[in-house]
Backbone as CSV, one residue per row, in Angstrom:
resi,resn,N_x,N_y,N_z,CA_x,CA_y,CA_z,C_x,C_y,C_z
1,UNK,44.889,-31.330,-86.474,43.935,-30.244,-86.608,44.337,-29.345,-87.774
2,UNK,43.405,-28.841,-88.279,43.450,-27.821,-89.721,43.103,-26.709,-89.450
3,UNK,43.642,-26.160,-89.422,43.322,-24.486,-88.899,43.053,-23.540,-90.092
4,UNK,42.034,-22.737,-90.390,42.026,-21.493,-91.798,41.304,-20.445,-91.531
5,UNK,41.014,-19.841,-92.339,40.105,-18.548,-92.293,40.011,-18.420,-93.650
6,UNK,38.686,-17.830,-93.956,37.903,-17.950,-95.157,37.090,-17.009,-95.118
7,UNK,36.513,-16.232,-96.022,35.865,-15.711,-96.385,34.466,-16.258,-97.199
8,UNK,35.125,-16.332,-98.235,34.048,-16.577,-99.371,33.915,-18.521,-99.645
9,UNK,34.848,-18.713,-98.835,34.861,-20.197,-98.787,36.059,-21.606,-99.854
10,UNK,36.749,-20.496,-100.607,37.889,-21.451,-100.611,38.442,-21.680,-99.813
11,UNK,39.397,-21.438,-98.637,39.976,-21.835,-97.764,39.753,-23.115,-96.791
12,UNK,38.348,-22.644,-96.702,37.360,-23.424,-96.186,37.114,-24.560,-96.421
13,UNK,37.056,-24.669,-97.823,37.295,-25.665,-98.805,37.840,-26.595,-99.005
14,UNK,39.009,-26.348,-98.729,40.316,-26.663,-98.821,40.737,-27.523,-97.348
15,UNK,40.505,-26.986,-96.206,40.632,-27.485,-95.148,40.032,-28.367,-95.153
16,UNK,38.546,-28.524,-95.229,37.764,-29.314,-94.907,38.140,-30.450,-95.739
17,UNK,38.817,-30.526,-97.104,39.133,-31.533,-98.070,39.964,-32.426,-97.334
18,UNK,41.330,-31.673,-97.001,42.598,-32.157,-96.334,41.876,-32.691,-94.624
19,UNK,40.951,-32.237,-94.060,40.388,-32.582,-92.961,39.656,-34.187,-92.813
20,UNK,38.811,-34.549,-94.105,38.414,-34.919,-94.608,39.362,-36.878,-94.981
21,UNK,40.518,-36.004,-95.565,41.336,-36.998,-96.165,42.362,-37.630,-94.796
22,UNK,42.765,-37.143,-94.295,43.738,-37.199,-92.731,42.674,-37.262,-91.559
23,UNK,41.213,-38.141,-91.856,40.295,-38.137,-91.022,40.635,-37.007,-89.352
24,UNK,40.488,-35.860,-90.276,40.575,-34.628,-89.077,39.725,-33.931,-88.940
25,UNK,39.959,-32.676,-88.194,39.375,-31.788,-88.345,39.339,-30.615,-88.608
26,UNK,38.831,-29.835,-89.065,39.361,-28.265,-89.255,38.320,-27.553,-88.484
27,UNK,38.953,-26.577,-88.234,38.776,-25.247,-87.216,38.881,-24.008,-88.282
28,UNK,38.047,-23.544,-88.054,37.991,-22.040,-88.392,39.159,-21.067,-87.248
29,UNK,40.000,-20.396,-87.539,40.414,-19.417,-86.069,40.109,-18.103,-85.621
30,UNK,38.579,-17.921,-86.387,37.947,-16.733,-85.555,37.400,-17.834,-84.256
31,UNK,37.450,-17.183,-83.241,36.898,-17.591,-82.344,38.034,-18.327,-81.133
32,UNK,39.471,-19.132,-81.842,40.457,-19.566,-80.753,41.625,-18.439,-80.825
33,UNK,41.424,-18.734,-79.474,42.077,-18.680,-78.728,43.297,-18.436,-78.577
34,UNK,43.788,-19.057,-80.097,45.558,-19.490,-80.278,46.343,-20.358,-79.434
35,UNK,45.996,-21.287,-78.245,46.335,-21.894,-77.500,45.874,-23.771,-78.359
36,UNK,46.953,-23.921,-79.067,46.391,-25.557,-79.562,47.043,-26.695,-78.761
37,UNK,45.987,-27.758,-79.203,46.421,-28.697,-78.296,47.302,-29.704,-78.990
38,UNK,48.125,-30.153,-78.410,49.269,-31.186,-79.147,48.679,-31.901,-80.234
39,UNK,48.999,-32.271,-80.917,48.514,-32.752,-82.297,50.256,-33.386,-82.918
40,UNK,49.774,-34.744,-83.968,50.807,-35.409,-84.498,50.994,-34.206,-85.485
41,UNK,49.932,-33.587,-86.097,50.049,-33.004,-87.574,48.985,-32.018,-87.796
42,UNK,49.347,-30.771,-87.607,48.798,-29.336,-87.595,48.982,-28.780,-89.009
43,UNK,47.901,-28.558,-89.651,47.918,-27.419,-90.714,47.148,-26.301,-90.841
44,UNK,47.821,-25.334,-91.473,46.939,-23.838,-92.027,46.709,-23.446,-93.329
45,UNK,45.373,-23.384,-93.364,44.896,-23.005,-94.719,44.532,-21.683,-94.554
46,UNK,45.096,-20.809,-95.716,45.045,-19.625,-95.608,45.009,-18.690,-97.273
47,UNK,43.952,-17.794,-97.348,44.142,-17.137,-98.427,45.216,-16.121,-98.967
48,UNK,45.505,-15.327,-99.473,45.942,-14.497,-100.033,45.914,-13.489,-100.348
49,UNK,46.190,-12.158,-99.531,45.565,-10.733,-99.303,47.041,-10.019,-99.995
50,UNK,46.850,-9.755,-101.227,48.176,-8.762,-102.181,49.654,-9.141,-101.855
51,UNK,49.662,-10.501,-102.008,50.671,-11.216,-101.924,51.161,-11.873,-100.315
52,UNK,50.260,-11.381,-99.806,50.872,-12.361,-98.244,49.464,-12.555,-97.176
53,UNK,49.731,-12.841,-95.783,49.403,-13.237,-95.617,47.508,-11.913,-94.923
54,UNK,46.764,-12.556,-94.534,45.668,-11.545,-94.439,45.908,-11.092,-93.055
55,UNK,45.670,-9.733,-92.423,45.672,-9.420,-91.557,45.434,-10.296,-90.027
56,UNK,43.978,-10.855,-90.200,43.773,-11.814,-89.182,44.382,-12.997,-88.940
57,UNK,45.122,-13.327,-90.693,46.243,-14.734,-89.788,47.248,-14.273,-89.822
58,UNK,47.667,-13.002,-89.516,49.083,-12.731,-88.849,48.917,-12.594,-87.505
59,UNK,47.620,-11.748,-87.047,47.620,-11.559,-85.610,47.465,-13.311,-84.833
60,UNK,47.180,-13.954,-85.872,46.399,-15.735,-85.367,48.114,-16.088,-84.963
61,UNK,48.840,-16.095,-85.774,50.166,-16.568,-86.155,50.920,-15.650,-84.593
62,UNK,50.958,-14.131,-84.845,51.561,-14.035,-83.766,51.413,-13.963,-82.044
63,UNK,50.202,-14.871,-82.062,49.570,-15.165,-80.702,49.524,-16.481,-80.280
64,UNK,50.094,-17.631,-80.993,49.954,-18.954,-81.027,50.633,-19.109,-79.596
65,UNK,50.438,-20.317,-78.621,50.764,-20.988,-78.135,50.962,-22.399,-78.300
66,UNK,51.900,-23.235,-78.404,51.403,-24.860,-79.182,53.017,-25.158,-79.071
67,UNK,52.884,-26.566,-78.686,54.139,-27.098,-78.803,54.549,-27.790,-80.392
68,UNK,55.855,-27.550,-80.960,55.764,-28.586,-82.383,55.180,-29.402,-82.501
69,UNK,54.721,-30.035,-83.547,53.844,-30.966,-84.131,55.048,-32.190,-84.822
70,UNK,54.630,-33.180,-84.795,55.412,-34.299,-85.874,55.703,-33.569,-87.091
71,UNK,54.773,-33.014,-87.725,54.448,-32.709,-89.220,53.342,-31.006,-88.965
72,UNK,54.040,-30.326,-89.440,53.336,-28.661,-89.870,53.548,-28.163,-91.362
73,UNK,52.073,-27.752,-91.701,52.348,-27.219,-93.413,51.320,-26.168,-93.513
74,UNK,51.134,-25.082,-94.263,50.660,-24.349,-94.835,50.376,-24.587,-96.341
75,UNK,48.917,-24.216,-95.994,48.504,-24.150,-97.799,47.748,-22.883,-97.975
76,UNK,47.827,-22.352,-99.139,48.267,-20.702,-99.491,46.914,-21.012,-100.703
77,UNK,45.451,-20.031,-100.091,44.914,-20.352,-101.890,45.300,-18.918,-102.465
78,UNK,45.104,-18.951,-103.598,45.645,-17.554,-104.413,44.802,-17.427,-105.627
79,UNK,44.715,-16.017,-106.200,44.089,-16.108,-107.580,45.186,-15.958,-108.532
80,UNK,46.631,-15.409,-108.373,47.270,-14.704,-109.505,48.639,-15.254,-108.683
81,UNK,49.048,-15.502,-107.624,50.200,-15.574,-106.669,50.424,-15.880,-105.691
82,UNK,50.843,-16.982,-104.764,50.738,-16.964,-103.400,51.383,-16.436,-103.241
83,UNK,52.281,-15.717,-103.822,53.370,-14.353,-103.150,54.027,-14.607,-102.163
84,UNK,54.322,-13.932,-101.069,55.291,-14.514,-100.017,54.952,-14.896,-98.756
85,UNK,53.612,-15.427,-99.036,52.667,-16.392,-97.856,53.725,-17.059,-96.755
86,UNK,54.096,-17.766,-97.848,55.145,-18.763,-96.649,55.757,-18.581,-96.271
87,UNK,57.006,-17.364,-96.655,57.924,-17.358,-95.947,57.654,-16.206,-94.671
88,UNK,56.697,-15.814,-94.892,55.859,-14.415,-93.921,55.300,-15.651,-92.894
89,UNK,54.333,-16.338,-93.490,54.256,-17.792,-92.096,55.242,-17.631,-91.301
90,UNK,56.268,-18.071,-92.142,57.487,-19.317,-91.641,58.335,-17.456,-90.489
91,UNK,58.186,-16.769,-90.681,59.180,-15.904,-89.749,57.829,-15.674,-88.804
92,UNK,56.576,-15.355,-88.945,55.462,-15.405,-87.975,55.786,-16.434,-86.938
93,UNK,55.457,-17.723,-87.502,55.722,-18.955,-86.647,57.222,-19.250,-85.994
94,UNK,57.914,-18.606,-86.550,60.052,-18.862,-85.942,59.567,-18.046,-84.885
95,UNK,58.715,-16.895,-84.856,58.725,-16.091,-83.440,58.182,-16.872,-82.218
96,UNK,57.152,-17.687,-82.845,56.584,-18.380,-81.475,57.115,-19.932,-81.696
97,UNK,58.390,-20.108,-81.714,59.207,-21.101,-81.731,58.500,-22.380,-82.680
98,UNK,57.323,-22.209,-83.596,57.245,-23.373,-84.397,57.560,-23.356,-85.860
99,UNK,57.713,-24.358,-86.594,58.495,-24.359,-87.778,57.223,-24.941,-88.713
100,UNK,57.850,-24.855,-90.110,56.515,-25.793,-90.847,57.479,-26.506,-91.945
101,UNK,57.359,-27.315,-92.008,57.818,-28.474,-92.777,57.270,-28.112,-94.273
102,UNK,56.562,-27.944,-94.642,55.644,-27.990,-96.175,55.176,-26.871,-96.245
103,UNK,55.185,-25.912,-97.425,54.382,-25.111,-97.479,53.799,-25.720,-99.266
104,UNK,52.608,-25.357,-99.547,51.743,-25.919,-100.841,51.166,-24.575,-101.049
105,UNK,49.908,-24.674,-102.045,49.516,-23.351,-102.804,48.423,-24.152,-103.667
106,UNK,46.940,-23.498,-103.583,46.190,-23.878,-104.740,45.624,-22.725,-105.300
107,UNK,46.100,-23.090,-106.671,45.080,-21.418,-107.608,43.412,-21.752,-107.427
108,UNK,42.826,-20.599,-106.753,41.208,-21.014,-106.857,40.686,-19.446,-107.313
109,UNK,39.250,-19.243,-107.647,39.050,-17.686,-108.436,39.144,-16.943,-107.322
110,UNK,39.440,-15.773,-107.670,39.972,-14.775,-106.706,38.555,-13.646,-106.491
111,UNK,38.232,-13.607,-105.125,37.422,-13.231,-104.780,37.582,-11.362,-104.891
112,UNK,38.517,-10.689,-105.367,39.367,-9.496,-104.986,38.180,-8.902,-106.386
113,UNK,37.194,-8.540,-105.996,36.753,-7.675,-107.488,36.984,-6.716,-107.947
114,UNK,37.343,-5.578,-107.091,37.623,-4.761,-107.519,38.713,-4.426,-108.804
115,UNK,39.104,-5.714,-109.125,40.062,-6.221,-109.998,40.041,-7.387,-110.807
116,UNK,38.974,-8.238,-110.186,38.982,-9.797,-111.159,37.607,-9.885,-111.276
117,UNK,37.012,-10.730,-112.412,35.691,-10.647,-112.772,35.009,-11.891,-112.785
118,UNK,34.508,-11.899,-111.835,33.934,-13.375,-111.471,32.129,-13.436,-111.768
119,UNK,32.225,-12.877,-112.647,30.468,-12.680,-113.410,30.620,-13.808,-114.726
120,UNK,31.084,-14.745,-114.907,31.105,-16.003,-115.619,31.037,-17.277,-115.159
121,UNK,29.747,-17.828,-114.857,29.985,-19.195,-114.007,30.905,-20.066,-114.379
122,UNK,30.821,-20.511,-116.226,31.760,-21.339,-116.636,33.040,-21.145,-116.195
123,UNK,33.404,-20.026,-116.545,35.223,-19.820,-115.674,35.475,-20.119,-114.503
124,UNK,34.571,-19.036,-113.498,34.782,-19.989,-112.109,34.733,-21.695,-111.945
125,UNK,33.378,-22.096,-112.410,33.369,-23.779,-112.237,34.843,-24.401,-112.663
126,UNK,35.769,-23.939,-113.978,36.678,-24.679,-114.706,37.270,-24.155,-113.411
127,UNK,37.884,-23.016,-113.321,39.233,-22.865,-112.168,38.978,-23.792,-110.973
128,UNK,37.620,-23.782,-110.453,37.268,-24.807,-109.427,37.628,-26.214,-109.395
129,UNK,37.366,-26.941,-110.863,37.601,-27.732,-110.969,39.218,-28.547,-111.227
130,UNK,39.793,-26.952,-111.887,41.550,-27.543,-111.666,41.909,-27.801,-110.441
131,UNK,41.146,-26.479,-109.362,41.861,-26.679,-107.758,41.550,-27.832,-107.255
132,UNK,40.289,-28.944,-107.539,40.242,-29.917,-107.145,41.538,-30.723,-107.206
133,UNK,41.909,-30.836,-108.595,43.257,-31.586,-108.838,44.499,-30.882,-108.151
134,UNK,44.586,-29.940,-107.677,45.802,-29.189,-106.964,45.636,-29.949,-105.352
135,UNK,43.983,-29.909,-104.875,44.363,-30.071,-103.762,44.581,-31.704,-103.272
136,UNK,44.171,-32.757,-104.383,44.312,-33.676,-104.443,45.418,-33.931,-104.619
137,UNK,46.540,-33.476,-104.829,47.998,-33.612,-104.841,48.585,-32.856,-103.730
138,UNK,48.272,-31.870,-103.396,48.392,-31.553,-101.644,47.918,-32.436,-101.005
139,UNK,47.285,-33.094,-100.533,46.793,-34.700,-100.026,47.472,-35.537,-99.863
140,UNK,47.903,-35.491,-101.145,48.604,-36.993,-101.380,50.385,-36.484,-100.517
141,UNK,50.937,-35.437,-101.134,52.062,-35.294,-100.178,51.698,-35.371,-98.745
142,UNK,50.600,-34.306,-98.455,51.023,-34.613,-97.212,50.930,-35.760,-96.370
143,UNK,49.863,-36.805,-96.732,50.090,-38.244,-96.502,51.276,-38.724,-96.316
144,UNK,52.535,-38.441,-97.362,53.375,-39.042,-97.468,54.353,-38.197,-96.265
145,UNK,53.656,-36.997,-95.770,54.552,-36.035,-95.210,56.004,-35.529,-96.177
146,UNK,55.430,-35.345,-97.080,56.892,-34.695,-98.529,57.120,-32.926,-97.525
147,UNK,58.679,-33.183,-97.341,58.936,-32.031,-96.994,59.383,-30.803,-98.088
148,UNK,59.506,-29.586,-97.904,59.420,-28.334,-99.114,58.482,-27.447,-99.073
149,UNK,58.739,-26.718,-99.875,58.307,-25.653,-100.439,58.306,-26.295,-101.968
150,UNK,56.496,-26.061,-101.867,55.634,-26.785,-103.059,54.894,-25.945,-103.636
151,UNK,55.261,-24.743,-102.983,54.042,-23.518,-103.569,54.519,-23.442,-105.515
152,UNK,53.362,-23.311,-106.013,53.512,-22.226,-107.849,53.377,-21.081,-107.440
153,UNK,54.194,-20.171,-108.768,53.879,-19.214,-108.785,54.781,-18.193,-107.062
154,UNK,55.561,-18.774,-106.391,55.219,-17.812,-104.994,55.986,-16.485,-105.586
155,UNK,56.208,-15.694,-104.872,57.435,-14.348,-104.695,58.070,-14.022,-103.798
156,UNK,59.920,-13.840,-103.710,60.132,-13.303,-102.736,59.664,-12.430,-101.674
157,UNK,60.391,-12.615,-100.677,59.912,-11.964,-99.309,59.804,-10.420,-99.817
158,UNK,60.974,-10.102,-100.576,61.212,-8.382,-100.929,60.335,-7.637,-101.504
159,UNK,59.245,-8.349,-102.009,58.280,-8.290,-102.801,57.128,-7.584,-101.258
160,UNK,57.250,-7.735,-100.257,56.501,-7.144,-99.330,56.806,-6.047,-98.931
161,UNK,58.100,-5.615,-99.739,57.988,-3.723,-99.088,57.180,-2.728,-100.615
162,UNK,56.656,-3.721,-101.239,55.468,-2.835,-102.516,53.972,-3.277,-101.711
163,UNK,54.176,-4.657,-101.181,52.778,-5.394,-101.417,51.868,-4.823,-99.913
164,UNK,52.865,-4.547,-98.674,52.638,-4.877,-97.643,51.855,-2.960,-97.516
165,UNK,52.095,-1.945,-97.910,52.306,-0.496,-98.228,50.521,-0.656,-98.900
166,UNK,50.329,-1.299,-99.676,49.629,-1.417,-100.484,48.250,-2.028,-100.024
167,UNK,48.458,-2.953,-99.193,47.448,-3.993,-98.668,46.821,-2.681,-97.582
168,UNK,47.469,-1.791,-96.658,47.102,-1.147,-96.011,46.326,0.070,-96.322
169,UNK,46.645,0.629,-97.589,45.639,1.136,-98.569,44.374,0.844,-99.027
170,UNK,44.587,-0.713,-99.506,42.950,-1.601,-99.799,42.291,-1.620,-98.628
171,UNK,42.941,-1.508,-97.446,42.152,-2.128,-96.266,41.393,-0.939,-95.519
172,UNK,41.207,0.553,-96.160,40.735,1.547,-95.676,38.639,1.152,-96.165
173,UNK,38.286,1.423,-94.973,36.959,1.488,-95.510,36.134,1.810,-95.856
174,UNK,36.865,3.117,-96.207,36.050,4.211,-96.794,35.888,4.096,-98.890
175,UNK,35.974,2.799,-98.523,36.171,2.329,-99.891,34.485,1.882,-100.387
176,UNK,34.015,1.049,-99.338,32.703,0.778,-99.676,31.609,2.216,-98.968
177,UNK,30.682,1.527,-99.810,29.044,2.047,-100.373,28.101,0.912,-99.998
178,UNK,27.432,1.757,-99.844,25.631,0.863,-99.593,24.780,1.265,-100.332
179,UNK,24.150,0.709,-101.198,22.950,1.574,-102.101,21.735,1.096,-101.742
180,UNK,20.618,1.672,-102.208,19.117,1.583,-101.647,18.855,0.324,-101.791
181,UNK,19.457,-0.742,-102.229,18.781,-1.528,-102.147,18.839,-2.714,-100.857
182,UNK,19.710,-2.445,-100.543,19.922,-2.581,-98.795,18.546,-3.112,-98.534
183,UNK,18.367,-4.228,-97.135,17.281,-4.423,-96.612,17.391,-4.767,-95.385
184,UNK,18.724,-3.944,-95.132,18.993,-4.492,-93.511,18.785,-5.778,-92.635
185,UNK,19.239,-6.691,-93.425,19.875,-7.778,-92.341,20.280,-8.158,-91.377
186,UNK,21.171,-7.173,-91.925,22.229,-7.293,-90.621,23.478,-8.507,-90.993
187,UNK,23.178,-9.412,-92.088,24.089,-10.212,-92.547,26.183,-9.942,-91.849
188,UNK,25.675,-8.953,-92.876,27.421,-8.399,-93.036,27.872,-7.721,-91.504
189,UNK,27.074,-7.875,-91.076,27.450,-7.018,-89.658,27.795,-8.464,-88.685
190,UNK,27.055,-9.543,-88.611,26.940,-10.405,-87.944,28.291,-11.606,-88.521
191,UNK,28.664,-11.308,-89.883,29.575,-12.460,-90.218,31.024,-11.525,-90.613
192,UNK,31.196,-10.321,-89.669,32.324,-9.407,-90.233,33.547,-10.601,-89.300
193,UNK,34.367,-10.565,-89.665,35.494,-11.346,-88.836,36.228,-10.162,-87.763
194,UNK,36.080,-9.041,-88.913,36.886,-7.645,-87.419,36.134,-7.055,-87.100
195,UNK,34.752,-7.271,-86.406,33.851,-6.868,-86.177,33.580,-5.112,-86.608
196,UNK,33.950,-4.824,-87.995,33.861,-3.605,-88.232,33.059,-2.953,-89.328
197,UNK,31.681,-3.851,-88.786,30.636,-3.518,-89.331,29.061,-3.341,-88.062
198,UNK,28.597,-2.418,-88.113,27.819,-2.099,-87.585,26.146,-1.900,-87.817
199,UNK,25.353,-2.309,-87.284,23.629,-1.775,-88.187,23.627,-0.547,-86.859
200,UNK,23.042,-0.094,-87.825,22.258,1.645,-87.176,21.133,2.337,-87.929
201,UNK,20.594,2.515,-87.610,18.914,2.974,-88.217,18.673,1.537,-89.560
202,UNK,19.246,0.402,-89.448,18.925,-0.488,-90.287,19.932,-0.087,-91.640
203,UNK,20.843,0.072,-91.205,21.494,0.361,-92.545,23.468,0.021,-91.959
204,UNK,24.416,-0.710,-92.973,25.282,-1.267,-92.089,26.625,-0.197,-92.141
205,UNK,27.086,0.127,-91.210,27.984,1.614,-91.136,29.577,0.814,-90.362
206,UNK,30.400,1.266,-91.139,31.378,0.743,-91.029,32.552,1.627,-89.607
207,UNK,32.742,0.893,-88.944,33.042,1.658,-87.561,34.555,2.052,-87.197
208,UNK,35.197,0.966,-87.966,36.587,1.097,-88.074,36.704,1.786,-89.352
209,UNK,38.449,2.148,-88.926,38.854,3.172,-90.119,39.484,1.697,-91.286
210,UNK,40.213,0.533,-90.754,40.750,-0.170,-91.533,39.883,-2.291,-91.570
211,UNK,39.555,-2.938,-91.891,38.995,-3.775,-91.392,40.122,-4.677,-92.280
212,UNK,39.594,-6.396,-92.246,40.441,-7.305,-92.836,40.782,-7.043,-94.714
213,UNK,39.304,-6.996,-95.333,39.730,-6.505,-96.116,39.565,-7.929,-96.882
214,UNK,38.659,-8.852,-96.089,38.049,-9.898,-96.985,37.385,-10.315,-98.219
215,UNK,36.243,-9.069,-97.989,35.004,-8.810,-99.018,34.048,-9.962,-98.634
216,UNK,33.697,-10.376,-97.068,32.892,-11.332,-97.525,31.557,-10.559,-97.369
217,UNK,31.092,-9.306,-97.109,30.378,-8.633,-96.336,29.912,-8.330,-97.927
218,UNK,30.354,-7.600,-99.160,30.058,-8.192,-99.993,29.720,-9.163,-101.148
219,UNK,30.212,-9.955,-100.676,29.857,-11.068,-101.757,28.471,-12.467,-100.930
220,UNK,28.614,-11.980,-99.361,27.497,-12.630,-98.991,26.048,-11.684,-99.115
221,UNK,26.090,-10.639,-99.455,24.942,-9.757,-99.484,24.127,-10.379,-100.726
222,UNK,22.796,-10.453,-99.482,21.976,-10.732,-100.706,20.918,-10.397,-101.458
223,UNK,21.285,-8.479,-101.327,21.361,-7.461,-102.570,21.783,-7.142,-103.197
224,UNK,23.369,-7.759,-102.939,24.412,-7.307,-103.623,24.459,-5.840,-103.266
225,UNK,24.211,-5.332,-102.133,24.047,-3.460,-101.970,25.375,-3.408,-101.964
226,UNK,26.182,-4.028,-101.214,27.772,-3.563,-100.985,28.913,-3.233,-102.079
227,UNK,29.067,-1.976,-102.168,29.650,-2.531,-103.303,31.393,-1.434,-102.602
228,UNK,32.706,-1.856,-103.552,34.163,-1.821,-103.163,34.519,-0.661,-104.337
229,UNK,34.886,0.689,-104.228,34.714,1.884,-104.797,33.489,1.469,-106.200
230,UNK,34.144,1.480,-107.643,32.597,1.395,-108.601,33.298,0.350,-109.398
231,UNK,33.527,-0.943,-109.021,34.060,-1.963,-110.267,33.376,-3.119,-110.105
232,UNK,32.939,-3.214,-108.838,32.680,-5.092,-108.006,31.304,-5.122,-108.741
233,UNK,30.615,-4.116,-108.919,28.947,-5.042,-110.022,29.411,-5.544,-110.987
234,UNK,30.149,-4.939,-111.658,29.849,-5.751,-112.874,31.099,-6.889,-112.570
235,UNK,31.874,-7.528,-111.673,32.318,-8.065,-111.926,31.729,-9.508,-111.022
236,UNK,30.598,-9.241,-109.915,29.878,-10.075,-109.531,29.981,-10.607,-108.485
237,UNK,29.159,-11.607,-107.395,29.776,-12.141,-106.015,29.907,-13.282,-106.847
238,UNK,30.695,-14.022,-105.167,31.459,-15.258,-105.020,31.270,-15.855,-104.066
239,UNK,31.032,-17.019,-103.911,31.058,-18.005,-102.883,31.008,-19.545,-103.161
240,UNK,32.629,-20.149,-103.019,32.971,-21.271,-103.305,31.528,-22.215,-103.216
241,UNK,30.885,-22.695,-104.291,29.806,-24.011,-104.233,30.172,-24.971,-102.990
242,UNK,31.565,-25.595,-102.888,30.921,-26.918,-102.048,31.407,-26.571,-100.663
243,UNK,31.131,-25.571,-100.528,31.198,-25.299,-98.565,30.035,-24.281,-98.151
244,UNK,30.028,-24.405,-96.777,28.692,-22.798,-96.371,29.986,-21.944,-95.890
245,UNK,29.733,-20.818,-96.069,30.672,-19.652,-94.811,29.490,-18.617,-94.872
């Protein structure tokens, strides 16, 4: 089984590839439980929230129930760093007595706008198209079950007393805006993962003080009303081509 969480749909991506190739399946883990069932060969696909891991797969990680697997790996997508994904896994998972054999890493465009500018199709398509070749070599190891740490690019663990300070800052939600052009959906309310989005008089009001901190609430809008303090227009939505989320 392939376990991830996704937003905008690399992750997603990614699982479903490796799901795909190891005739498996992948699971999304909004919705379990954390209780898995024995399996030869368990993996997690997981993005990259300011160098580690995203809020919701730590709480996923520190609620697991599951006996070892033959074979456990993590794959880390990233835009700039998988940072210290794995080894933040790997002490998550030592708590609930499982280990991971492999950790991997694929660069895919980084959904984070408030900082990266994903208003160029050509760029996105090319980065898309390298991660194909990244994850096609994640494949192929893990076929072979190659044990390591395979991540590019990662960063020490120490690197989480700047990153971890920081992530809790981005994750305030008093960061986004709604502008008139809103048409009340209800979209972003219905596909929030921390349910901390709300409709009220038709307009979507954010209920928590801190949420995941995904952005899929903007980048699935399809007014684009949402926007992350004043940078994310001009830098555009995102949503990986070959998956739905």
């Amino acid at each position: 089984m392939i376990y991830y969480f996704s937003a905008t749909g690399n992750s997603k991506y990614v699982a479903e590839k490796i799901a795909g190739a190891l005739g498996d399946e992948a699971r999304s883990i909004q919705g379990c439980d954390g209780r898995l069932s024995r399996s030869d060969v368990i993996g997690f696909v997981t993005p990259t929230y300011v160098w580690g891991l995203p809020e919701i797969v730590k709480r996923f990680f520190s609620a697991l129930v599951a006996e070892q697997p033959g074979y456990a790996f993590l794959v880390a997508t990233y835009g700039t760093s998988p940072g210290f994904t794995g080894e933040q896994a790997r002490k998550l998972l030592g708590e609930r007595d499982l280990s991971l054999d492999a950790l991997f890493s694929v660069r895919m465009p980084d959904n984070w706008t408030p900082a990266f500018d994903l208003s160029d199709p050509d760029k996105v398509a090319e980065t898309n198209r390298k991660a194909d070749e990244e994850v096609s070599e994640v494949i192929g190891r893990i076929e072979r079950r190659d044990h390591g740490n395979f991540m590019r690019r990662a960063m020490p663990y120490f690197t989480s007393r700047v990153s971890l300070p920081e992530y809790e800052k981005m994750r305030k939600t008093s960061h986004f805006t709604v502008d008139d052009t809103c048409i009340g959906c209800g979209l972003c309310a219905r596909k929030c993962p921390d349910r901390a989005i709300e409709m009220r008089d038709g307009r979507p009001v954010w209920v928590k003080e801190r949420c995941i901190m995904c952005l899929g609430c903007l980048h699935r809008c399809p007014k684009f009303a949402i926007q992350y303090d004043d940078r994310t227009r001009e830098h555009g939505q995102y949503r990986h081509p070959g998956t739905r989320v």
